[in-house]
N, C-alpha and C positions, 0 to 999 in steps of 0.2 A: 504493500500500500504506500510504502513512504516512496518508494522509489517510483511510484506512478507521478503522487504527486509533484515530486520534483520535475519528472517528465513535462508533465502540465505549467508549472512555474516557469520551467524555462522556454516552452513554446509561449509562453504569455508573455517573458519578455523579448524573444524573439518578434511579434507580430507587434510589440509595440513599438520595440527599434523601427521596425519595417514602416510603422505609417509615419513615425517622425521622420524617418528618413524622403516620403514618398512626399508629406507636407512640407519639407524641407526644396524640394528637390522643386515643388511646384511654386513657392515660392521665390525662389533663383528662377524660375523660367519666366515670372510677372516682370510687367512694365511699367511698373510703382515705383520704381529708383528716378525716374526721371520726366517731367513733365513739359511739355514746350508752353513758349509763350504768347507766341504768334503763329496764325495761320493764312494761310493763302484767301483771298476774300471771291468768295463766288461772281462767277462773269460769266455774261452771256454766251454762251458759244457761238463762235460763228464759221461757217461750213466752210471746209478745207478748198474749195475753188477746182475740184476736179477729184479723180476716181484717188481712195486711201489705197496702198498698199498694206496689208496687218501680217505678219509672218509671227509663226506660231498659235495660228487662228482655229486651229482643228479642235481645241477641245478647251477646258479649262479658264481662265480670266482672257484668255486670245478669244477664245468664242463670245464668250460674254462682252468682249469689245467690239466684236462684228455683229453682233446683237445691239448693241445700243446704237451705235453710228449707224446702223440700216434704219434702225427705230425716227434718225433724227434725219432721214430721207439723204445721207452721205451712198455714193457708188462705191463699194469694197470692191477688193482682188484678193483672195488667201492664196498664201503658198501650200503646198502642200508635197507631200512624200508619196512615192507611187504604191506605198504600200498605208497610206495614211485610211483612215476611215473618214468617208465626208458626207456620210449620212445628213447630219445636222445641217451641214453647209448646204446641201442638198436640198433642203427642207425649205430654206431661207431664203432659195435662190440665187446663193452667192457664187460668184465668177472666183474659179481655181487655176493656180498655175504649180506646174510640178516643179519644185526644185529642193533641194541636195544642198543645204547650208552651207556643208562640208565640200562642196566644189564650185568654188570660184567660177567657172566659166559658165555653173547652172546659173548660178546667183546671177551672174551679168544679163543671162539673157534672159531672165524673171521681171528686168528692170530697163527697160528699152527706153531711150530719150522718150520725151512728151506723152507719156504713157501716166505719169504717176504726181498729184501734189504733194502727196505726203508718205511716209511711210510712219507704220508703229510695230516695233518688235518686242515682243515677250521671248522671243529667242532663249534657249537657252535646254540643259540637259535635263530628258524625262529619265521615266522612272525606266522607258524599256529601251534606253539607253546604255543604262549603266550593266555591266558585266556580269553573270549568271551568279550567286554566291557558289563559294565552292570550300573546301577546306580550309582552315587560315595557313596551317604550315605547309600544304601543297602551294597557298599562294606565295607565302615568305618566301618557299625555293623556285620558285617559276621568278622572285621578282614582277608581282601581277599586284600588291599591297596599295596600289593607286589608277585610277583610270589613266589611260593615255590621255594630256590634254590634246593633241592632234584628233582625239577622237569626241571631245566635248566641242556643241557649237557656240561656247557661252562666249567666248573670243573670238575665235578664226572666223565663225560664220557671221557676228555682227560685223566684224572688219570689211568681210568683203562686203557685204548688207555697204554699210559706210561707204565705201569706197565707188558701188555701184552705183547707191545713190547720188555720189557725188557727179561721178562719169556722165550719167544721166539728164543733172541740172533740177536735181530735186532739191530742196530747199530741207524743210520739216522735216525733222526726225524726232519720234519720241522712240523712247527706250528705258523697258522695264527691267529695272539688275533684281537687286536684293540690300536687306540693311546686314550691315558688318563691311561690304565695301566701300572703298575708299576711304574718308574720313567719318565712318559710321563704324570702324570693326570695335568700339568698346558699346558700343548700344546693343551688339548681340548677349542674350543673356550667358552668361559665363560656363551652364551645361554645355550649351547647344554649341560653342567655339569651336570644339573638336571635329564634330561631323561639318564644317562647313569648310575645314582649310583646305582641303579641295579646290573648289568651285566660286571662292569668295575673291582671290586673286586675279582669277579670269574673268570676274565681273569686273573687277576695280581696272582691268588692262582696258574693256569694252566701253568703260564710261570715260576712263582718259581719252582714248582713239577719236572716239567719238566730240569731247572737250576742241580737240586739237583738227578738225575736222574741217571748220569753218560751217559745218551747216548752222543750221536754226533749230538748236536741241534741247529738249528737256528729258531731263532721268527722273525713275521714280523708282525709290525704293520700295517693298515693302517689307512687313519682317514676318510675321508666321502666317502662314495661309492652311482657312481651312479644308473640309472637305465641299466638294463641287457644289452640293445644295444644301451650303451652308445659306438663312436667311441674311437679306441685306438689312443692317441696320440704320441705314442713311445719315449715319452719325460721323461718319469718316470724314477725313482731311488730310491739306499736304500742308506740310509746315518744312522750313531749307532748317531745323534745328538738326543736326547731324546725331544727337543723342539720344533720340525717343526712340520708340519700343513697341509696339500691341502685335497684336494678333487681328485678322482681319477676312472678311469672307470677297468670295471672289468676283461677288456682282458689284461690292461697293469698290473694290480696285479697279476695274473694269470703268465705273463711273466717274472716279479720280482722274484716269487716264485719258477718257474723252474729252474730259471738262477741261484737261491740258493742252489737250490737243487742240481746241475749238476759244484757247485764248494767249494773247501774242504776249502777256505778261510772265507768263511762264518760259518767255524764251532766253536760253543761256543759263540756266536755274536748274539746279538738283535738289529735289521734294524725297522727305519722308511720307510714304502716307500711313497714316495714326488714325486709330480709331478709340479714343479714349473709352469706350462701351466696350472694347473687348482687350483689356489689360492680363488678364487670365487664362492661362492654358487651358484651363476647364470650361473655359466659356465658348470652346468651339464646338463642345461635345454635350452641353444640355442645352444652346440657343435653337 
């Protein structure tokens, strides 16, 4: 009997450890350390003067952007992959073109002079991108413990994107990175650091490039995204504070990003977008 109950005792403070550590953990991932003071003041939108280019538009805050800009009677062109699904796009009626991030000469000819006012990229690496899992110490001896960046489009494919649109005489570029790049990497919360050094550096290469570019650009960051039919809270905002933090659903980035798009004061400007309503990790998953 004694020795049951010790059994007992010690899974009691095992499962206690366990939620201190779980509250602990949830609290390091909140965007309560830091608050901005000013934000971006709502502006008319006004229509981009000819067909948008959206790359990365097949699914996710890309779709939800070609969903709103159709909604406000703008002429889209998604890119898309020949193995891409475009059901939705399908749906909507929007005009597709096949291109290959990862090849420069796809990218050039996706982007043909007088064809395009603007483009807006959410570019960047999905999930059926990244490399099958597989063993960790069959990867440590393969030398396999990181993607290839040559194989991530979060740099090379915006560059050439950049470059094309330049070639082109396209003006307007928006560009959706992430928070922790560039002069954002202390706003990620101090869990999450690890899983992004990666992919945070080839965002901070695409937002310089992009800086150094000469077109008419805006960046936006955002920082945790939830799942696709997460609801919108309409509480969202951009604010240039490099230090903030939430969590955010993908209709109202989506929103942020049009409303960018559709006003000339955002131009030369890199935005956080904050959603002060969803400061909590948990808040993506009971909203």
């Amino acid at each position: 009997m004694r020795v049951l109950k010790s059994v007992f005792k010690a899974v009691g403070y095992l499962a206690a450890a366990g939620l201190l550590a779980f509250a602990g953990y949830l609290f390091l991932m909140s965007g309560i350390f830091h608050t901005p003071e000013s934000f971006l003041a709502p502006a008319e939108y006004r229509p981009a003067g000819g067909k948008i280019l959206v790359v990365g538009g097949t699914r996710g805050t890309g779709l939800e952007i070609v969903r709103q800009l159709k909604a406000l009677g703008e002429e889209v062109v998604v890119t898309v992959r020949l193995t891409s699904n475009t059901d939705a796009l399908d749906a909507l009626g929007v005009e597709t073109v096949v291109m290959d991030a990862l090849k420069p000469q796809q990218v050039r000819d996706a982007v043909p002079p007088d064809r395009y006012a603007a483009i807006v990229s959410t570019l960047g690496t999905s999930a059926s991108d990244l490399p099958k899992r597989q063993n960790p110490l069959q990867a440590l001896i393969k030398g396999q413990t990181k993607m290839d960046p040559s194989k991530r489009p979060d740099f090379i494919g915006n560059r050439s994107l950049i470059d094309a649109a330049r070639a082109a005489g396209i003006d307007r570029f928006v560009l959706v990175t992430v928070i922790g790049a560039g002069d954002s990497a202390d706003a990620v919360p101090l869990p999450a650091r690890r899983g992004h050094n990666e992919v945070i550096p080839l965002k901070t290469q695409a937002e310089d490039y992009l800086r150094d570019s000469g077109l008419a650009y805006t960046i936006i960051r955002p920082g945790g995204l939830g799942p696709r039919n997460l609801a919108a809270t309409g509480t969202a905002k951009l604010t240039e504070d490099a230090a903030a933090f939430s969590y955010m659903g993908r209709t109202d980035l989506a929103q942020l990003t049009v409303a960018a798009l559709g006003d000339p004061a955002t131009i030369g400007k890199t935005y956080t977008a904050y959603d002060p309503s969803r400061l909590y990790l948990w808040k993506l998953f009971i909203d």
